[in-house]
C-alpha positions as CSV (number, residue, x, y, z in Angstrom):
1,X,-20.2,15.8,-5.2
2,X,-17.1,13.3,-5.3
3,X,-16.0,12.4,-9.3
4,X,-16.3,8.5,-9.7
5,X,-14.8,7.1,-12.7
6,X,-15.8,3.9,-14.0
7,X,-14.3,1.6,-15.8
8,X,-14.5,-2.7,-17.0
9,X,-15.2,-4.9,-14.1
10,X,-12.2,-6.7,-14.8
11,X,-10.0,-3.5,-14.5
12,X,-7.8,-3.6,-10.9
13,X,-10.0,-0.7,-9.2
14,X,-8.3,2.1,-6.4
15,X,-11.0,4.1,-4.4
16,X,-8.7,6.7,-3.4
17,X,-10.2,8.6,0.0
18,X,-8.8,12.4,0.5
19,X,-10.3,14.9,3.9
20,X,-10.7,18.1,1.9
21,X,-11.5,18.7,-1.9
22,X,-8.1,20.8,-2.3
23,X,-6.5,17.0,-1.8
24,X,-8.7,15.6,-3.9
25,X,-8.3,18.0,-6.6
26,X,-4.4,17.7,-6.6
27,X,-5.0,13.7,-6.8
28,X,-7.4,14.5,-9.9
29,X,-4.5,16.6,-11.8
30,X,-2.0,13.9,-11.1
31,X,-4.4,11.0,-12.5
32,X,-5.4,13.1,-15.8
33,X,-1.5,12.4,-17.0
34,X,-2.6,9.0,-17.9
35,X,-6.3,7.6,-19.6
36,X,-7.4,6.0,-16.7
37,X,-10.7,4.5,-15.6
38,X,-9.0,2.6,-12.2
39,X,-9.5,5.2,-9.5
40,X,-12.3,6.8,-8.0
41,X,-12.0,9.7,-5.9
42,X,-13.7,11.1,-3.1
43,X,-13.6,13.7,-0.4
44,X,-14.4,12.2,2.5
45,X,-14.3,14.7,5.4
46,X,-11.9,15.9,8.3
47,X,-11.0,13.6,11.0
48,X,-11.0,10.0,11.6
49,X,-14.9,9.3,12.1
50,X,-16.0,11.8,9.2
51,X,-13.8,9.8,7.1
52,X,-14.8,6.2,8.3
53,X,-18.5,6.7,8.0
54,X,-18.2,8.7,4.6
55,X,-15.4,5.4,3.2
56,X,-17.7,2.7,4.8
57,X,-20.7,3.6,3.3
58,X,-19.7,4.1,-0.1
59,X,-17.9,0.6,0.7
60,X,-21.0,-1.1,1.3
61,X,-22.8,0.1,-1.9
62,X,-19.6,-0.6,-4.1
63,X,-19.0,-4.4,-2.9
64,X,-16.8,-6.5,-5.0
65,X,-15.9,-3.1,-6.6
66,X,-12.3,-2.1,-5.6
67,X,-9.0,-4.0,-4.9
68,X,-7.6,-1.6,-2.7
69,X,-8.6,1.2,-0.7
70,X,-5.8,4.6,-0.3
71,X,-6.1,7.6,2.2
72,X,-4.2,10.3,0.7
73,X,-3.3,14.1,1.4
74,X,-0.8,16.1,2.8
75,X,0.2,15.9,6.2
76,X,3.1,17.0,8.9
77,X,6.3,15.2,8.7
78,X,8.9,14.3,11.9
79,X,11.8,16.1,11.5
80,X,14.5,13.9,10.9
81,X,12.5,11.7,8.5
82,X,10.5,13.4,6.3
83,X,11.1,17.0,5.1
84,X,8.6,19.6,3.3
85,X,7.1,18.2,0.0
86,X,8.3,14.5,0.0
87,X,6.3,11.7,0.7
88,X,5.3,9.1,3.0
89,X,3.9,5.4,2.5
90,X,2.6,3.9,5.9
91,X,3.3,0.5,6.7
92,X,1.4,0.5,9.3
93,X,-1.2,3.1,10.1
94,X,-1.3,4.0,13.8
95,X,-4.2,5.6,16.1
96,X,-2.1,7.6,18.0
97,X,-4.1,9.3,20.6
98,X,-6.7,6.4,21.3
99,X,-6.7,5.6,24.8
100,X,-6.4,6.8,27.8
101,X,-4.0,9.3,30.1
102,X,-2.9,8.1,33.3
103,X,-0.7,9.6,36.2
104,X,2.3,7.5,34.7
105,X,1.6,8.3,31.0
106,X,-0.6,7.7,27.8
107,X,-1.8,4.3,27.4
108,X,-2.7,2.9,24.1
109,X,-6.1,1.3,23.4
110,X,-4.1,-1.5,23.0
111,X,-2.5,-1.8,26.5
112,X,-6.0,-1.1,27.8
113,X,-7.2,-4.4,26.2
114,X,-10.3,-2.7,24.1
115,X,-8.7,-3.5,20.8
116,X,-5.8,-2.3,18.6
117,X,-4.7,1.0,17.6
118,X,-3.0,-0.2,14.2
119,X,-3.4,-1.5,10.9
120,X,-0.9,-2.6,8.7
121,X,-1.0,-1.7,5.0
122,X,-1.1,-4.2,2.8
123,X,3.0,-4.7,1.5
124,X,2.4,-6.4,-2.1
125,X,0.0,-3.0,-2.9
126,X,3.1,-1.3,-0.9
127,X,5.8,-2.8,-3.4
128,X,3.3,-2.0,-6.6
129,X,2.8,1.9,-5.8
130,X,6.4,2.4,-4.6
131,X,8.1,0.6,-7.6
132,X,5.6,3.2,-9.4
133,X,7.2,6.0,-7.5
134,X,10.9,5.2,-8.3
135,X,10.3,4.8,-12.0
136,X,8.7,8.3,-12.1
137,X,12.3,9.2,-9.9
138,X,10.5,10.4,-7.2
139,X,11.4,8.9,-3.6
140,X,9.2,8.1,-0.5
141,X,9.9,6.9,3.0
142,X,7.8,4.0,4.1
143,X,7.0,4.1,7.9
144,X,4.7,4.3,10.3
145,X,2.0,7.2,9.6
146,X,0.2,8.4,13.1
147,X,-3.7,9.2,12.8
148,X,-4.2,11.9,15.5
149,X,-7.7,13.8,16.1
150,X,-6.4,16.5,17.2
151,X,-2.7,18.4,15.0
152,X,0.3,17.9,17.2
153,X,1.0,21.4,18.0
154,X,4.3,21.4,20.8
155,X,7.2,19.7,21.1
156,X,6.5,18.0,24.0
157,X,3.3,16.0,22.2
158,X,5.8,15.7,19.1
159,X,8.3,13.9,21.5
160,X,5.2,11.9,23.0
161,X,4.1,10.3,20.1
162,X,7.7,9.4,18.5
163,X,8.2,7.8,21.5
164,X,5.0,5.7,21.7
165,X,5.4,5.0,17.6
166,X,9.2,4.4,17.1
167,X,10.1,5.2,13.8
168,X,6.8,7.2,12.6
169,X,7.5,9.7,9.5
170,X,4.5,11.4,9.2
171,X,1.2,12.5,11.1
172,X,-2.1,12.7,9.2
173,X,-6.0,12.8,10.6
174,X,-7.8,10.3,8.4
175,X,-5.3,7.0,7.6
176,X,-7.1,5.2,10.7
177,X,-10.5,5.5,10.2
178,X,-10.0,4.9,5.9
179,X,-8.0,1.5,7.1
180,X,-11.0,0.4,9.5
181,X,-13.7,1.0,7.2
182,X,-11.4,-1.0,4.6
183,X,-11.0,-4.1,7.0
184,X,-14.3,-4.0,7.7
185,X,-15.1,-4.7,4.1
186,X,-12.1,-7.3,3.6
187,X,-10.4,-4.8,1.6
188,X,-6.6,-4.0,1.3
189,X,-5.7,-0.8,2.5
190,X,-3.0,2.1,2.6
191,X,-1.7,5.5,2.9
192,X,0.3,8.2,1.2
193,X,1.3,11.3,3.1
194,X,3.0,14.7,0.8
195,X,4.5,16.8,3.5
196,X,3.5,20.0,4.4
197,X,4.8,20.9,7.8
198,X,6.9,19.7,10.2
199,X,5.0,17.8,13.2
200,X,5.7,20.1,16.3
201,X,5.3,23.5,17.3
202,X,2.0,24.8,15.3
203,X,3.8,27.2,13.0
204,X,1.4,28.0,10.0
205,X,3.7,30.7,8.8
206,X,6.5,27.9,8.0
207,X,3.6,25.3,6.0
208,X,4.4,24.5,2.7
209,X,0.5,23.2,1.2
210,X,1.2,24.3,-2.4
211,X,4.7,22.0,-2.5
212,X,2.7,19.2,-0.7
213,X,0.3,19.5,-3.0
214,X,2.1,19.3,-6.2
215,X,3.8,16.2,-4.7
216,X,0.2,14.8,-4.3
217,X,-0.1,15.2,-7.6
218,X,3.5,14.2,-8.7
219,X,2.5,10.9,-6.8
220,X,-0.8,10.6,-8.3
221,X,0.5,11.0,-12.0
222,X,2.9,7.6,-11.5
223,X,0.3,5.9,-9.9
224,X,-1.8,6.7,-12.7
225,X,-0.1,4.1,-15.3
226,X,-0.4,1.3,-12.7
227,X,-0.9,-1.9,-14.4
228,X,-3.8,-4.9,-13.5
């Protein structure tokens, strides 16, 4: 069962959206720090679709509830950008393996004309949770964040995808589909990524969850004094 807090209707209201409950626990310990009543937080599933059914629905039974909707966890980070244990806000949250492969590359669902393959965060709830960041002293990159369905696991697909999203610090499997089900409820919309791995060759020997998930946490406990 997810834990829903609740708190006065006039209160600014988060639903923060996690995959796994290991996420959602580390998000839990960070928002104790503070007496809060503003988030709600829910396990959501693995994946892009899990996630987007599992957020939409609780969307539709909760209308006029939140203000803004987060997909949090850990995640891998580009080298380069975004190292083990810091994190990443997306300013835009990219679908980076819809589409199609063709003999002369990957095309986006975008250059295919079947819709878009990004969603921008919303930048005044950027500004509010990253001024919240900075007076806790702890840093975060904003960028683009990829939502993949399947792990990048080689350097060739690393290479791939940096090239198709220039600039991209981080690589999750759930922004996307948290950010649809969001727009599809007129609701703002973001993400926050606390590094666990670098995005490249699958080495699960060199992942880092418990230091990702203390920075969950870390990130959690500033957002927890947020103010209306």
């Amino acid at each position: 069962m997810s834990q829903l807090l609740t708190s006065d209707s006039m209160e600014t209201r988060i639903l923060v959206v996690t995959a796994v409950e290991a996420e959602r626990e580390a998000v839990l310990r960070g928002l104790s720090a503070a007496s809060t009543a503003r988030f709600d937080v829910i396990a959501g599933g693995v994946g892009p679709a899990a996630v987007a059914a599992r957020t939409a629905t609780l969307l539709a039974s909760s209308k006029g509830t939140y203000n803004l909707v987060v997909s949090a966890g850990i995640g891998g980070g580009f080298p380069g950008r975004a190292g083990i244990g810091e994190l990443v806000l997306a300013d835009v949250m990219v679908s980076a393996d819809l589409g199609a492969e063709t003999p002369d590359g990957f095309l986006s669902v975008d250059e295919l004309g079947f819709g878009s393959s990004r969603i921008s965060s919303d930048m005044e709830w950027n500004q509010r949770l990253l001024a919240q960041l900075s007076n806790a002293a702890l840093t975060c990159t904003l960028a683009p964040i990829l939502t993949v369905s399947s792990a990048t696991g080689t350097a060739a697909t690393a290479k791939l995808r940096e090239r198709l999203v220039p600039g991209a610090a981080a690589e999750g499997m759930e922004g996307f589909g948290v950010a649809i089900a969001a727009a599809q409820h007129g609701l703002a919309a973001t993400e926050l990524r606390a590094i666990s791995n670098a995005v490249g060759p699958r080495d699960r020997s060199a992942w880092r969850i418990g230091e990702a998930l203390k920075a969950l946490e870390n990130a959690f406990g500033a957002f927890a004094s947020i103010t209306p």
